[in-house]
C-alpha positions as CSV (number, residue, x, y, z in Angstrom):
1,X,-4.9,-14.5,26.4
2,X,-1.2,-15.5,27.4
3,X,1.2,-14.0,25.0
4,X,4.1,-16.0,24.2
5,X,6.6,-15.6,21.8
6,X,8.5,-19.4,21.1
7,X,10.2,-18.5,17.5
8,X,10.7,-14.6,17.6
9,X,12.2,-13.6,14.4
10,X,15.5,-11.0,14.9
11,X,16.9,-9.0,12.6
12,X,20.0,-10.0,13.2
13,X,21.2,-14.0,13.3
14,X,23.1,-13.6,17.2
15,X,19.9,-12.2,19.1
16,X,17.8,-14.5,20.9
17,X,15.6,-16.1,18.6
18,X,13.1,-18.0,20.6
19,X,13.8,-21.2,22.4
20,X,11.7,-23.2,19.5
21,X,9.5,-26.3,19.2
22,X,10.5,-26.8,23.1
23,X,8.5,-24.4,24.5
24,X,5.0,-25.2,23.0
25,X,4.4,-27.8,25.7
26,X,5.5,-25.1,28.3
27,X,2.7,-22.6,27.3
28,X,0.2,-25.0,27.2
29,X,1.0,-26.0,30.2
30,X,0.6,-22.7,31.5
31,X,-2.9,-22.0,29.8
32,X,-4.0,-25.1,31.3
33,X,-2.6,-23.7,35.4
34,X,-4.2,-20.1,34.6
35,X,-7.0,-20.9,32.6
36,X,-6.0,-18.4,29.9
37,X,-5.4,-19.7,26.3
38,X,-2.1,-19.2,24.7
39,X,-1.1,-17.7,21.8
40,X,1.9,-17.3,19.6
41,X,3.4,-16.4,16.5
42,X,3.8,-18.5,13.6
43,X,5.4,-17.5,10.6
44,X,5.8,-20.3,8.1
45,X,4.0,-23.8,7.8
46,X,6.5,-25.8,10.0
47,X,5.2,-23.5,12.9
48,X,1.6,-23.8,12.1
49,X,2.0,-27.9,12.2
50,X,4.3,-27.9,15.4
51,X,1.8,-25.3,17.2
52,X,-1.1,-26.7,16.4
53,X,-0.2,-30.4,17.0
54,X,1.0,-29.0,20.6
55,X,-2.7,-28.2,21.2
56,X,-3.0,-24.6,20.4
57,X,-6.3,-22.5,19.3
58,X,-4.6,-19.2,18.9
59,X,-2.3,-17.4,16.9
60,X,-0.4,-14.4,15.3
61,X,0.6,-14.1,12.7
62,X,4.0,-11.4,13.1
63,X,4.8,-8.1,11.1
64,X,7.2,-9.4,9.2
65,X,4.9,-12.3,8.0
66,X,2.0,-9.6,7.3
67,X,4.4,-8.0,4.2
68,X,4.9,-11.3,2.5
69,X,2.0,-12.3,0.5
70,X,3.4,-15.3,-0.3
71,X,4.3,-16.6,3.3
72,X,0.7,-15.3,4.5
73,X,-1.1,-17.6,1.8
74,X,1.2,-20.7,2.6
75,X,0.0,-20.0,6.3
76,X,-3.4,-19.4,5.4
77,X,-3.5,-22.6,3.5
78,X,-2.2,-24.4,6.0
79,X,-5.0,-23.9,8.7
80,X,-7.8,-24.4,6.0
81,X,-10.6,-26.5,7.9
82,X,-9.1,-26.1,11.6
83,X,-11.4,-25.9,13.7
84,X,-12.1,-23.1,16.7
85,X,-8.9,-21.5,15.4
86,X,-8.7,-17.8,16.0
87,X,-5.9,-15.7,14.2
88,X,-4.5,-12.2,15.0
89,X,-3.1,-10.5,12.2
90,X,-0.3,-7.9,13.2
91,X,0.1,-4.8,10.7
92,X,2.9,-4.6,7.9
93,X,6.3,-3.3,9.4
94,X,5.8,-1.1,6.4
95,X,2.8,1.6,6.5
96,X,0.4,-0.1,4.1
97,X,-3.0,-0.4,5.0
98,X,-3.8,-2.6,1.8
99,X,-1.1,-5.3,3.0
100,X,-2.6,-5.8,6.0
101,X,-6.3,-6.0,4.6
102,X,-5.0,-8.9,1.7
103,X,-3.6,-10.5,4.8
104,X,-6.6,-10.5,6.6
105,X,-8.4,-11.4,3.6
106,X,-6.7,-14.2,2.9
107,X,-7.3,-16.2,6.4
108,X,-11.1,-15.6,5.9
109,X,-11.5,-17.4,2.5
110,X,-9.3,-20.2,4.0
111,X,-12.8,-20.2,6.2
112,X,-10.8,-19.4,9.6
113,X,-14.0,-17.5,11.7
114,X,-11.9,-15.5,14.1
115,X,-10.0,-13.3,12.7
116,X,-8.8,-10.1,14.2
117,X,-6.3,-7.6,13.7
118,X,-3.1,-6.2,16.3
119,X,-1.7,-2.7,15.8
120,X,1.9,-2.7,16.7
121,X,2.9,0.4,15.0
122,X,4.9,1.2,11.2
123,X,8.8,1.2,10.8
124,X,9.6,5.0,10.0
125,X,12.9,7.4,9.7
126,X,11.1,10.0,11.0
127,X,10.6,8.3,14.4
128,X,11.3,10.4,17.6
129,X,9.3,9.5,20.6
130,X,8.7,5.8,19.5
131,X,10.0,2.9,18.3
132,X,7.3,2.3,16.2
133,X,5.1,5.0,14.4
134,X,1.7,4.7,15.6
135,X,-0.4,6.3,12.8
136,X,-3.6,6.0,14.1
137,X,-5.1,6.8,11.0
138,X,-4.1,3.3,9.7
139,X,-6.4,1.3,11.7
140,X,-8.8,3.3,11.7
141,X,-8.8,2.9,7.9
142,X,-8.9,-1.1,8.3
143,X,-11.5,-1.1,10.6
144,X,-13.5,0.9,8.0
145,X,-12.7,-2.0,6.1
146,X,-13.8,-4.9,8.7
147,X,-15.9,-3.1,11.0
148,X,-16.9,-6.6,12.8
149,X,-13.6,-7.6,13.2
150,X,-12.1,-7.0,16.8
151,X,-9.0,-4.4,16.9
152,X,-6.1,-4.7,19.6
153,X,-3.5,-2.3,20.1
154,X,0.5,-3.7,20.5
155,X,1.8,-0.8,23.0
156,X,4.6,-2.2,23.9
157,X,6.1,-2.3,20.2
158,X,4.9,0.8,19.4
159,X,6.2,2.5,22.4
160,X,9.8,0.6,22.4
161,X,10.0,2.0,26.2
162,X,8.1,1.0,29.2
163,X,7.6,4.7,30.4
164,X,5.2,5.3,27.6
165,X,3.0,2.2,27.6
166,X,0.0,4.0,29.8
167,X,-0.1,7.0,27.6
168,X,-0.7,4.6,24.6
169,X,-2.8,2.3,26.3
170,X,-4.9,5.2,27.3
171,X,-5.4,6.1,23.7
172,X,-6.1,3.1,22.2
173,X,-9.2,2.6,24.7
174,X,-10.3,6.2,23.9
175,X,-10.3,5.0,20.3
176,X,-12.4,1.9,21.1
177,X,-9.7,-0.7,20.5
178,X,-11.2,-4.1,21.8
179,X,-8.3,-4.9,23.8
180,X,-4.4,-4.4,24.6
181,X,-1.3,-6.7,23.4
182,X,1.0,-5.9,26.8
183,X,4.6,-7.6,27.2
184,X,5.1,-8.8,31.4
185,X,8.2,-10.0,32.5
186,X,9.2,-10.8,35.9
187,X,12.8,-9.6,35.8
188,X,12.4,-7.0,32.6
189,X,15.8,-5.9,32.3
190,X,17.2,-9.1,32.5
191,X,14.7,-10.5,29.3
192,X,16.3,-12.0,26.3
193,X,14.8,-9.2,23.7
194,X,13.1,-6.1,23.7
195,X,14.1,-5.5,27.8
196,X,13.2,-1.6,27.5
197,X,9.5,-2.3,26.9
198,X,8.1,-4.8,29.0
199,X,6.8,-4.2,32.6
200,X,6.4,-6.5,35.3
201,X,3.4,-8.4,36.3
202,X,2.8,-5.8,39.3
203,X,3.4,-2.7,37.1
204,X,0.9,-4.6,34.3
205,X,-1.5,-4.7,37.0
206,X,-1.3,-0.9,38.3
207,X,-1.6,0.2,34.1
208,X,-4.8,-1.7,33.9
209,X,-6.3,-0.5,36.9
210,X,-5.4,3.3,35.9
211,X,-7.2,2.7,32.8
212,X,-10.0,5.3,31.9
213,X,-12.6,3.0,30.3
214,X,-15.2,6.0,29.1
215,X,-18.8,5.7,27.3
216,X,-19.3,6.1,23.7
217,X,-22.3,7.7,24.6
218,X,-24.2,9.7,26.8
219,X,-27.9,10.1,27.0
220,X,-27.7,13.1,29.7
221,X,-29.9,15.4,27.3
222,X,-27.7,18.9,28.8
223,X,-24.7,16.8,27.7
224,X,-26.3,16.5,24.2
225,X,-27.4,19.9,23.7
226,X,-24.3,21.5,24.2
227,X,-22.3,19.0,22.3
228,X,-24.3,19.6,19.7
229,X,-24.2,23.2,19.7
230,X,-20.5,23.0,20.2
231,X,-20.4,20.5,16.6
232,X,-22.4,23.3,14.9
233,X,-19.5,25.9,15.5
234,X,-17.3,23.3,14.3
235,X,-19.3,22.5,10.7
236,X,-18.9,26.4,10.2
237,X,-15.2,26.4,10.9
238,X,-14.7,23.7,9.0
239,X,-16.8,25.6,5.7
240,X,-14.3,28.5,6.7
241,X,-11.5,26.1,6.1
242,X,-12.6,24.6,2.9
243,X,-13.4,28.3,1.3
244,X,-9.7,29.4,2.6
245,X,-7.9,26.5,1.1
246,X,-10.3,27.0,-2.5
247,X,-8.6,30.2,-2.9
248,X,-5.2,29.3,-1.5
249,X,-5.3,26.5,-4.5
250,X,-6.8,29.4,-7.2
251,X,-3.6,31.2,-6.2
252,X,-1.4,27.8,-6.7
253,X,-2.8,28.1,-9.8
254,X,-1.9,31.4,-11.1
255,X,1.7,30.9,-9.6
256,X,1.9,27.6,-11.3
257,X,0.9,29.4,-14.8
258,X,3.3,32.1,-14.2
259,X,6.1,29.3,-13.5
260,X,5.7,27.8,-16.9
261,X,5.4,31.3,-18.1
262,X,8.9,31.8,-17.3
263,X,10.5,28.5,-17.6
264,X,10.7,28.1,-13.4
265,X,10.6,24.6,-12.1
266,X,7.3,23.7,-10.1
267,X,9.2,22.4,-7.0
268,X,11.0,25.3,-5.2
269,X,13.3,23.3,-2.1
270,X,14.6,26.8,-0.6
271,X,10.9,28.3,-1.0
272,X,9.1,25.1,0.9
273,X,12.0,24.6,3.9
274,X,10.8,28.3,4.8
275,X,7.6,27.9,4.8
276,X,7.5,24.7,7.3
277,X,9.8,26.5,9.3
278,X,7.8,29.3,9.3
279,X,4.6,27.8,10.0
280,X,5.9,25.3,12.2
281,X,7.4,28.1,14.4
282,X,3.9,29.7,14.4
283,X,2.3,26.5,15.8
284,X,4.4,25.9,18.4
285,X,3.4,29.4,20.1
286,X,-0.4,28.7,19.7
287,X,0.2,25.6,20.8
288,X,-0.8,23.2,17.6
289,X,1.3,19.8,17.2
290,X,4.4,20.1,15.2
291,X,3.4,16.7,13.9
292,X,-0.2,17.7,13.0
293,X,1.4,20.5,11.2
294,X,3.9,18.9,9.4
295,X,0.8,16.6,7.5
296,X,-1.0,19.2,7.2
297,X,1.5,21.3,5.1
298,X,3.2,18.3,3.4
299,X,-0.6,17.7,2.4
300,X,-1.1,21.2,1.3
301,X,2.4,20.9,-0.5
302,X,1.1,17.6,-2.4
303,X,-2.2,18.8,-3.7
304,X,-0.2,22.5,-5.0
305,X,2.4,20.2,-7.1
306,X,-0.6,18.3,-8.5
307,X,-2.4,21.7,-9.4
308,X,0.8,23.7,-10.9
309,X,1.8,20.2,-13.1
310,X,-2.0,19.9,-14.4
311,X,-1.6,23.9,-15.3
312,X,1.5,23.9,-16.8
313,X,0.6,20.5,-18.8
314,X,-2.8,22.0,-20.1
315,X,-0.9,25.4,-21.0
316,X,1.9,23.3,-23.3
């Protein structure tokens, strides 16, 4: 497709907002010299009517639409009984995984076929490297939800930075995304909004090429065996885990019933910094993700609140 942005929302009122209803005829013009359909982003029911009156089968439907109920069901109403329309629905700003599916949701049972779904990445304060969270784990959950549906992943605003756009683009076809939302710009710093991240047409082409498109599966029977031998090793790891963390909780347990014992809160700041330190210090010699770490422990942290409130509740 031929991504083009006429009404970009900003969050502030002096950035470049899109040059409007003006450029509809230009992008159709342009599907009709490459041969690729456009598609753009709509995000009330003024858009809809202008874009679709211009002569346009695609669109997408932006992350700051996707949070709004509301504005999504308006939309979704508005293209009831359109014909060959296909919509991409962009996830929540926000990480919620249940926003995106009503979204969704609600441009099926206004009966639009095509319906699909673009990973651009979650607002978060924790954010180092990108501009935009990934959290895989999201989409993953929504295609659980909508296996059938196609999943495309939205480098460019997750990465914020054109020197990270292969890595991500890399990953997302590892993870059997259906396709890749890239920005391309002739002149890139000199664009209008979001300069840092888009690449030109050349540098677009050299990404794709570089592109590792791998197999899901493999019938090479050696390949199998040892896989499968190498899964086994991993089940009994994994039983290790699980018996570890049982009687890491029993001990949550006892501590939690000694707490109330003793009239000593449940949540310990002083006592939980050290331990992430600690164990975060630990990983980074071995050689484990400090992010990976961090869940796991805030994870681990989660479930040993729950336990020591249910003791100290059942013990008055």
């Amino acid at each position: 497709m031929l991504r083009g942005g006429i009404w970009k929302p900003r969050t502030r009122p002096n950035s470049f907002e899109g040059v409007g209803q003006i450029g509809l005829p230009w992008m159709i013009a342009a599907q009709n010299e490459t041969g690729l359909p456009a598609i753009t982003e709509v995000a009330n029911t003024l858009h809809v009517d202008q874009a679709l009156k211009a002569g346009f089968k695609k669109l997408w439907i932006g992350a700051r639409t996707t949070v709004n109920p509301f504005t999504v069901q308006e939309i979704a109403e508005a293209v009831q009984g359109v014909k060959d329309l296909e919509i991409l629905v962009k996830n929540p700003v926000n990480p919620d995984v249940n926003l995106w599916i009503g979204s969704i949701e609600r441009f099926m049972k206004s009966g639009v076929e095509e319906v699909h779904a673009v990973h651009r990445g979650f607002s978060s304060f924790k954010s180092k490297k990108y501009r935009n969270e990934p959290m895989w784990e999201i989409p993953r959950a929504l295609k659980s939800e909508f296996p059938k549906i196609k999943l495309f992943c939205d480098p460019s605003h997750i990465c914020g930075r054109r020197d990270l756009l292969a890595d991500v683009s890399q990953k997302a076809i590892d993870l059997l995304y259906d396709g890749l939302m890239i920005e391309s710009h002739i002149t890139p710093d000199e664009a209008w909004s979001d300069a840092q991240q888009q690449i030109t047409p050349e540098q677009l082409n050299e990404l794709l090429r570089n592109l590792i498109l791998r197999k899901e599966y493999s019938s090479d029977t050696t390949f199998k065996k040892n896989l499968e031998a190498l899964r086994v090793e991993i089940n009994s790891i994994d039983q290790e885990l699980i018996n570890l963390l049982l009687k890491r909780m029993q001990i949550v347990q006892q501590i939690g019933k000694y707490k109330g014992e003793n009239q000593i809160t449940i949540l310990q700041p002083q006592r939980w910094e050290e331990i992430k330190q600690t164990h975060i210090a630990i990983a980074k010699e071995v050689g484990l993700s400090e992010a990976f770490i961090e869940k796991y422990l805030e994870a681990i942290h989660l479930e040993s609140i729950r336990l020591q409130t249910k003791v100290m509740n059942d013990n008055g």
